[in-house]
C-alpha positions as CSV (number, residue, x, y, z in Angstrom):
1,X,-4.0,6.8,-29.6
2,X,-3.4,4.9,-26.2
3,X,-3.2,8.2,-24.4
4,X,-6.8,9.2,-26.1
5,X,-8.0,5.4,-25.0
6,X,-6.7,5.6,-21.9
7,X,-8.6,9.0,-21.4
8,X,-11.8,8.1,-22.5
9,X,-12.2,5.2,-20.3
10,X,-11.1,7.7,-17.1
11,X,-13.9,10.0,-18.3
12,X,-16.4,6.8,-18.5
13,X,-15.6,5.9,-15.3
14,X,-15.9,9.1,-13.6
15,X,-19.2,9.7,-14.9
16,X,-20.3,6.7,-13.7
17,X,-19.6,7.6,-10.3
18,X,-21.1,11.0,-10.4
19,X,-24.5,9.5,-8.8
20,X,-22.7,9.6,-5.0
21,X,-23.4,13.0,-3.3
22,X,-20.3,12.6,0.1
23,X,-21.1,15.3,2.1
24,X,-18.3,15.5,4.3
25,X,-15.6,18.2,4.7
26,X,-12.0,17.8,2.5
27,X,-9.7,19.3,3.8
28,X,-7.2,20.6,1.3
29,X,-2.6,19.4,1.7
30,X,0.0,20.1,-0.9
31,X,3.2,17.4,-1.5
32,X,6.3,18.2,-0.3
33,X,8.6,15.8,-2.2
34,X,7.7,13.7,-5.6
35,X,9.6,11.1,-7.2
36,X,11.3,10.9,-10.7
37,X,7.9,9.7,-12.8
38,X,8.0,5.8,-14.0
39,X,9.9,4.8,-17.2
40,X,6.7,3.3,-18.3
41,X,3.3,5.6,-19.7
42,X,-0.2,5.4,-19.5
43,X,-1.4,3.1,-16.1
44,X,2.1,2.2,-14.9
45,X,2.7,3.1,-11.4
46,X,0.7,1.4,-9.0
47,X,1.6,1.0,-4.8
48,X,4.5,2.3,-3.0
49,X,5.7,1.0,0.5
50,X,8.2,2.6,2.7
51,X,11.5,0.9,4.3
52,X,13.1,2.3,7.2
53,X,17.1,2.2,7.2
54,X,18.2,0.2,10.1
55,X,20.7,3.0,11.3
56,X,19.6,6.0,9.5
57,X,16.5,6.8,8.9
58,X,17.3,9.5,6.7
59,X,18.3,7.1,4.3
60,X,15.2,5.1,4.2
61,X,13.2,4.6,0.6
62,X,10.1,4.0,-1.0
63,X,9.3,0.8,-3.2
64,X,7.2,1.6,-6.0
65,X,5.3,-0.3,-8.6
66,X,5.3,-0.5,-12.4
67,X,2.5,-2.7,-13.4
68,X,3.2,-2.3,-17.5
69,X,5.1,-5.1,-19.5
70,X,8.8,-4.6,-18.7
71,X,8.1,-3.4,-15.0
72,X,9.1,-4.3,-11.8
73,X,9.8,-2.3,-8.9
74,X,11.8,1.1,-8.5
75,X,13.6,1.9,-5.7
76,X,13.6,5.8,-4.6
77,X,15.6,8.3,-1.9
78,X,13.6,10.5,0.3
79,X,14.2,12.9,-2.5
80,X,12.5,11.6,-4.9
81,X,15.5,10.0,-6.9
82,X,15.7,6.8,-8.8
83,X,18.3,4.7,-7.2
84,X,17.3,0.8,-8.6
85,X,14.8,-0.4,-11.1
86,X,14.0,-4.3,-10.7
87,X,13.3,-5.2,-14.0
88,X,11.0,-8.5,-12.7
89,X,7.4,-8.2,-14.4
90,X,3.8,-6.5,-13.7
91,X,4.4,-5.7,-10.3
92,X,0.4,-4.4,-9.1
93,X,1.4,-4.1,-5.6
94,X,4.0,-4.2,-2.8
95,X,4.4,-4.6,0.8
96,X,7.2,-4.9,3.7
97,X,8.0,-6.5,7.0
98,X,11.1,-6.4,9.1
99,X,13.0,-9.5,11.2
100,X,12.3,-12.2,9.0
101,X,14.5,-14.9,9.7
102,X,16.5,-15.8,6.8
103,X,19.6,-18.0,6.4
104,X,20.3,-17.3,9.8
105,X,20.1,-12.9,9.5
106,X,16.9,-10.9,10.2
107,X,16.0,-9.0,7.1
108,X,13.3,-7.1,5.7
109,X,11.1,-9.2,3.2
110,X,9.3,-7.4,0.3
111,X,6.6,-9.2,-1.3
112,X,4.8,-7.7,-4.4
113,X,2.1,-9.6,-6.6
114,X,3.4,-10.0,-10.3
115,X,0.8,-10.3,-13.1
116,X,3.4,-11.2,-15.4
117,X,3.7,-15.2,-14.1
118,X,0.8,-15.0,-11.4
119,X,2.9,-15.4,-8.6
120,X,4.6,-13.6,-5.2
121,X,7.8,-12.0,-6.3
122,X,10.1,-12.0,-3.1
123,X,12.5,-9.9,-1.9
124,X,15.4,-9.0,0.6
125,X,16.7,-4.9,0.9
126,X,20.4,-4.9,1.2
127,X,20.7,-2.7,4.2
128,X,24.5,-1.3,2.6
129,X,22.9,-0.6,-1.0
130,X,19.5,-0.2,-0.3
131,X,18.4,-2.2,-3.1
132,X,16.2,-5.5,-3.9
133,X,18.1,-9.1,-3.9
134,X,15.6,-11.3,-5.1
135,X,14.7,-14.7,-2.9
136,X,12.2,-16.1,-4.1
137,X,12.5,-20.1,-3.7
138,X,10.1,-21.0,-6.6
139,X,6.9,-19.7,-8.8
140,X,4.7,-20.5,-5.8
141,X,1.3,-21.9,-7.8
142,X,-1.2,-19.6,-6.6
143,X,-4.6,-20.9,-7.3
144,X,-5.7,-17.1,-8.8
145,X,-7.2,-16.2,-12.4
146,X,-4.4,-13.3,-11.9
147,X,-2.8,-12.3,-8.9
148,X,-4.1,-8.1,-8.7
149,X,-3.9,-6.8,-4.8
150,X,-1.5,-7.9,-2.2
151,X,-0.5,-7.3,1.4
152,X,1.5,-8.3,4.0
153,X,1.0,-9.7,7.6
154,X,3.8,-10.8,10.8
155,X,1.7,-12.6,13.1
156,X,2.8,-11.4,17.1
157,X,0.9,-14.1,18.1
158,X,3.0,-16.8,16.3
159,X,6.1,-15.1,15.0
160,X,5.3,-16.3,11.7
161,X,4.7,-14.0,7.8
162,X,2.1,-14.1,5.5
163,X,1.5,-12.5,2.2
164,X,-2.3,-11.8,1.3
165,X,-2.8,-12.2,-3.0
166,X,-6.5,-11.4,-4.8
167,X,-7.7,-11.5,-8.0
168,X,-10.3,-9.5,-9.2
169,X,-13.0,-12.7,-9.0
170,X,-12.7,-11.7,-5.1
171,X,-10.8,-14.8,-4.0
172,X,-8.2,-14.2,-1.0
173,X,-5.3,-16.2,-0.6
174,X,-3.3,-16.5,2.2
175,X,0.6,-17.8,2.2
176,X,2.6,-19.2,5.0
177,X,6.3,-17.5,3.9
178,X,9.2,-19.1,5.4
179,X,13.0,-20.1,5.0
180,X,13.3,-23.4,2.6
181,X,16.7,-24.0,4.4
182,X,18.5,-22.7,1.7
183,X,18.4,-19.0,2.4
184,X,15.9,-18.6,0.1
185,X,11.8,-18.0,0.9
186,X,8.7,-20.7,0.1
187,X,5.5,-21.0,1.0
188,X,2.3,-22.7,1.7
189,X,-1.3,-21.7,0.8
190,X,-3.2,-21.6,4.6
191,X,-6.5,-20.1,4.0
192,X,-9.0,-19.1,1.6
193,X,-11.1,-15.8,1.8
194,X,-13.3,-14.7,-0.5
195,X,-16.2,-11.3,-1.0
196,X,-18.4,-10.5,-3.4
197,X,-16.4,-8.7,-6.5
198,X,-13.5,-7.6,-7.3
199,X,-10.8,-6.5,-4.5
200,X,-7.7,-4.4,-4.7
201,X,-6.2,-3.1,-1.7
202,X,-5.3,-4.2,1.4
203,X,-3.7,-4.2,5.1
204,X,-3.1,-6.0,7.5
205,X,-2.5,-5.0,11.2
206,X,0.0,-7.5,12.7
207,X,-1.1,-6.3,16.2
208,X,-4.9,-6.4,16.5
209,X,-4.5,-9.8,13.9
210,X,-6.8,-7.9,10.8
211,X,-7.1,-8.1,7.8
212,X,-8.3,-4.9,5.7
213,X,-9.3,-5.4,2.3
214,X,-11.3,-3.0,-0.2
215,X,-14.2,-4.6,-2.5
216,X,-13.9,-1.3,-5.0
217,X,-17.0,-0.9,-6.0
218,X,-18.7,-1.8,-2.6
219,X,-17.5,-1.8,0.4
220,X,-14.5,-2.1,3.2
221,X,-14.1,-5.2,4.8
222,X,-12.1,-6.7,7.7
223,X,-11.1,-10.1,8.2
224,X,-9.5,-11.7,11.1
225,X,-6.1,-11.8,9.8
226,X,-4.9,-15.6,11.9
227,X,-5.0,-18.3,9.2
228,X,-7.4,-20.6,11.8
229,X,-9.5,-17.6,12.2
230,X,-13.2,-18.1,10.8
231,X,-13.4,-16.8,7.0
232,X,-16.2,-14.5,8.3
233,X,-15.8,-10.5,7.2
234,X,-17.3,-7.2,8.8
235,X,-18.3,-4.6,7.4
236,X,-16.2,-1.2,8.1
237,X,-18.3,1.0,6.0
238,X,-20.0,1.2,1.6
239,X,-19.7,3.0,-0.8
240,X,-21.0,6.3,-0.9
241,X,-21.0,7.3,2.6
242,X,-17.4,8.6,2.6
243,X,-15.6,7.0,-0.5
244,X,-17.2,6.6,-4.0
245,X,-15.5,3.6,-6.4
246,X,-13.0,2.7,-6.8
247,X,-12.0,2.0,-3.1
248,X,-8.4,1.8,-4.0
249,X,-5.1,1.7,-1.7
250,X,-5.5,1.0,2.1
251,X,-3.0,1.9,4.8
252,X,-2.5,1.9,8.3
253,X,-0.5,4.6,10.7
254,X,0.0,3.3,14.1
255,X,0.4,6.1,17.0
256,X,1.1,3.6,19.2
257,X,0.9,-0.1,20.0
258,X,-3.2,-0.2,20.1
259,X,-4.6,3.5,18.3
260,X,-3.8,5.4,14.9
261,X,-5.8,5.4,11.8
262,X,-6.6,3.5,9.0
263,X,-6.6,5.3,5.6
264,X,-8.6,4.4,2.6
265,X,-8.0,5.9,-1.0
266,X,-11.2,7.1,-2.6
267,X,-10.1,7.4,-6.4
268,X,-13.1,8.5,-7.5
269,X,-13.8,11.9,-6.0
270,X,-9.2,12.2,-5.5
271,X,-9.8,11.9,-1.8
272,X,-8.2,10.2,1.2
273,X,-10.6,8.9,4.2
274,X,-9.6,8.3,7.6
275,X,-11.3,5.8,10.2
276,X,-9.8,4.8,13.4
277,X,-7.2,2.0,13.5
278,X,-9.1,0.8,16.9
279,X,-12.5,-0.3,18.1
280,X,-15.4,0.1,15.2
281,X,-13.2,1.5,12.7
282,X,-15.0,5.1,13.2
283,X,-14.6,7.5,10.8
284,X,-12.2,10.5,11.4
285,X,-12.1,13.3,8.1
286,X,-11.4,13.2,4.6
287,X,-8.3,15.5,3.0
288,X,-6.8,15.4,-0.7
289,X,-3.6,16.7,-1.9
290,X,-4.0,20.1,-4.3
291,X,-1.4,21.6,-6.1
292,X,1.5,23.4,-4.4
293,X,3.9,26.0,-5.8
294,X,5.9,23.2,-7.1
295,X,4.5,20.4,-7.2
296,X,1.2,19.3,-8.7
297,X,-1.5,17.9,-6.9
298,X,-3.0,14.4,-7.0
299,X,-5.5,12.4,-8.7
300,X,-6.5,9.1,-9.5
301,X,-4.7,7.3,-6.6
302,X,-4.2,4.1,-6.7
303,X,-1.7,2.8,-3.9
304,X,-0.6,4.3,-0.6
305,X,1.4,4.0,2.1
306,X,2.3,5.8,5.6
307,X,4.6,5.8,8.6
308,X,4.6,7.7,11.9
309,X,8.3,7.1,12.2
310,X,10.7,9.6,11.5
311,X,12.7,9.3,8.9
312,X,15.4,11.9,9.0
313,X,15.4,16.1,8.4
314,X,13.0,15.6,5.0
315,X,9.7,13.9,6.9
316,X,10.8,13.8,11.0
317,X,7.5,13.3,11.9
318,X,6.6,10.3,9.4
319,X,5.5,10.5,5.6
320,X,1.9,10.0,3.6
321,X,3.1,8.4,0.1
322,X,0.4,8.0,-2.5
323,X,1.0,6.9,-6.3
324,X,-0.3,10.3,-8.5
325,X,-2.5,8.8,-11.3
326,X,-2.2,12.0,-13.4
327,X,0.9,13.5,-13.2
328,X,0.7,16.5,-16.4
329,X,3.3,16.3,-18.7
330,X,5.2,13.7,-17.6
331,X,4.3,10.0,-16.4
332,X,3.3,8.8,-13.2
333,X,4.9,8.9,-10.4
334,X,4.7,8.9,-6.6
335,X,4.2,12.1,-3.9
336,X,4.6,12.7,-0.4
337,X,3.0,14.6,2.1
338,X,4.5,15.1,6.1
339,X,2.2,13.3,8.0
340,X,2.0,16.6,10.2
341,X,0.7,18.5,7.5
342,X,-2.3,16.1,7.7
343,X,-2.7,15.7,11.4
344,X,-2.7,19.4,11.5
345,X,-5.8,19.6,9.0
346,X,-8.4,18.0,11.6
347,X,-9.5,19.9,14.6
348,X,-8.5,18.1,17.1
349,X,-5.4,17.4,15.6
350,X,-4.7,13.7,14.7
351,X,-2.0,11.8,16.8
352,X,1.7,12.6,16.2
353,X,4.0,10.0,17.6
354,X,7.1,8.8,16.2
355,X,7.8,6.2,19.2
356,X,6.5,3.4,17.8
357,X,9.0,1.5,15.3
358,X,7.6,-1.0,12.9
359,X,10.7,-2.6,12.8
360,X,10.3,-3.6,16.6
361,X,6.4,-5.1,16.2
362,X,5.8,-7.6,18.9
């Protein structure tokens, strides 16, 4: 019966968005690698991010979400393989960022917004195991009806880290995250941001100090991302010029320290829109991933993620990940795509450059 529920309501909402007409070109990409599909059915898997080994990038992962009760966060190889399941709540979305200062080691800090208690679940990857170590100081008392989207941002201007959290009223929160002295991570609400309905995704891009965040039935929006910046948003571009609701996952690929693209997923029509990562935010194309020999293609997304950095023989010129909202016979689960296969699409090519670490952002 949930299955029948849960298919109904897809149907209702794609008919409702059958009104926008996007004229633009898709071009078609197959997956190359998928993961082993969530323990949890119907709605479960939401937002992956990708950590880079220190050492060997070939042994870098992907963090994914399970948003149902009795979810948490999975932990996969580049092959797709289960290798931890963090068994911590309704985890809607995650996000990374390397050198935080911790107990007197750099590390890289996950954050990931859990529905269960409303709160910032926080997080340290053992470099040696590649797993999650939990380090969260507290419950941190976020002033949300229920924490939904979340990001991450490491201001270069400051040095310091900040997780975004929204709720679907469209309130923004910003935390200050930081060392309590004890080796384990507070923080401190700094700002307030707020737009008109209800938000999901975002980015933020720790060089250029914005924040990107998707209103899904409306509109993308950027913020400046400094937490003494004005509260003041732009617009980037509205639904139904080249994404149709929901405006889901948003991610960023940096070619270098100032270009790349940002990429938006439009769940609606199963595409992926690209603007620039510089200047007005132009838009660049539109692709979506179709079924390959062996692996199916991919609807309904809801996170994504990206890297231009190469991570080893399986994806040497950076990896697309995207969480497959229909994945048939089996649940859920997570896909990739090498980022080549997509900059080859567009005529000119898009940038390929796997110089630029985002471990070393300064």
């Amino acid at each position: 019966m949930k299955h029948i529920i849960w298919l109904l309501a897809i149907l209702i909402v794609v008919s409702c968005r059958k009104n926008y007409t996007i004229n633009d070109i898709v071009h078609p990409v197959t997956a190359t690698m998928e993961t082993t599909p969530v323990p949890s059915d119907d709605d479960a898997a939401d937002d992956p991010c990708i950590w880079i080994h220190p050492t060997n990038p070939s042994l870098s992962t992907i963090i994914g979400t399970n948003k149902r009760e009795n979810g948490g966060l999975l932990i996969y190889d580049l092959e797709g393989k289960e290798i931890q399941f963090v068994q911590d709540g309704r985890m809607n979305n995650v996000d990374i960022r390397y050198n935080f200062p911790l107990n007197g080691e750099y590390v890289s800090l996950v954050t990931a917004g859990n529905r269960r208690d409303n709160t910032i679940s926080i997080y340290k990857v053992d470099p040696d195991s590649r797993q999650l170590e939990n380090v969260a100081a507290r419950i941190l008392p976020l002033g949300l009806e229920e924490v939904y989207g979340s990001c991450m941002y490491y201001s270069v201007k400051t040095g310091q880290y900040y997780a975004f959290v929204n709720d679907k009223t469209g309130k923004i929160e910003q935390w200050e995250l930081f060392d309590n002295g004890y080796g384990l991570v507070d923080g401190k609400l700094v700002r307030t941001l707020q737009v008109d309905s209800q938000p999901e995704g975002c980015v933020a891009d720790d060089v250029h100090g914005v924040l990107y965040v998707g209103e899904e039935e409306q509109a993308l929006w950027k913020f400046a991302a400094e937490p003494n910046a004005k509260t003041t948003k732009t617009l980037v571009d509205s639904v139904g010029n080249h994404f149709v609701p929901d405006l889901e996952g948003l991610t960023l690929y940096y070619a270098n320290r100032n270009t790349g693209y940002l990429i938006a997923s439009s769940q609606g029509n199963n595409t992926y829109v690209i603007y620039t990562r510089d200047g007005n935010n132009n838009y660049v194309g539109t692709f979506q991933i179709v079924d390959g020999e062996n692996i199916d293609g991919v609807q309904e997304t809801d996170g994504i993620d990206v890297t231009n950095f190469g991570l080893g023989p399986a994806f040497p010129n950076g990896v697309f990940v995207m969480q497959d909202g229909s994945n048939p016979g089996e649940n859920q689960n997570y896909k990739c795509v090498p980022w080549e296969s997509i900059a080859n699409l567009f005529e000119p090519a898009l940038i390929i450059n796997t110089s630029w670490d985002p471990r070393l952002t300064k």
